[in-house]
KOLDO-533227 format. One record per atom (N, C-alpha, C): residue in one letter; x, z, y. Coordinates in pm, whole numbers, plus 50000, padded with zeros to 5 digits. Layout:
N
AXZY
...
END
This chain:
34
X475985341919276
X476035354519350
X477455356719403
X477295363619579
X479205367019595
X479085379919531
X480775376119461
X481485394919438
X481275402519537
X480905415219510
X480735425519612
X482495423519740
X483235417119686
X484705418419804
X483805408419897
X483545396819831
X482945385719933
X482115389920027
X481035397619955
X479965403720020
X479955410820170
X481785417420124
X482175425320203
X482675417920364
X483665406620279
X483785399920360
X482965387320482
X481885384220423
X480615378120487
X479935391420607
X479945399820531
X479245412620616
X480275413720775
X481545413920757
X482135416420829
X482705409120933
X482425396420897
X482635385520976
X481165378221022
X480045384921004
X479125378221061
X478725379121206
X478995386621277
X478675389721410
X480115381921492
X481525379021421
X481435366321518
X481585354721513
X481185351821359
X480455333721344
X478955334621374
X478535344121420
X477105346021535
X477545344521664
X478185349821719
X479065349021831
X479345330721899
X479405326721810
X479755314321798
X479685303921718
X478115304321706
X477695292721636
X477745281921693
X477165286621797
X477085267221903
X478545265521906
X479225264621902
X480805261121911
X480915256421743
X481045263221653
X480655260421531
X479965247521496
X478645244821511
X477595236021510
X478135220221561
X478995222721696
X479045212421745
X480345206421706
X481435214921639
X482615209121590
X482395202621466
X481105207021351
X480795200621258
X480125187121278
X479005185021424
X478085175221452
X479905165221484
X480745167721552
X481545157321613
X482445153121465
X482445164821420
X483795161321262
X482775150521194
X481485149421163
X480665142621097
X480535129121159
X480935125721268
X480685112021322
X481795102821316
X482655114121269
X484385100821287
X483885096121174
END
C-alpha cells in the first residue's frame, strides 16, 4: 500500500503523466531496445 504522502503525491501528478503518456510509452519502448 502507498503512505497517504505518496498517495498524495500520485494524485497530484496524475493529470500530467496523463498528459503525456505517449511520450512516456515511447521513451520506455526505445530505452528497452538498446
Amino acid at each position: 500500500m502507498l503512505s497517504e504522502q505518496s498517495a498524495a503525491t500520485v494524485r497530484a501528478t496524475l493529470p500530467a503523466v496523463g498528459a503525456a503518456i505517449g511520450e512516456i510509452t515511447e521513451r520506455f519502448s526505445v530505452g528497452t531496445r538498446a
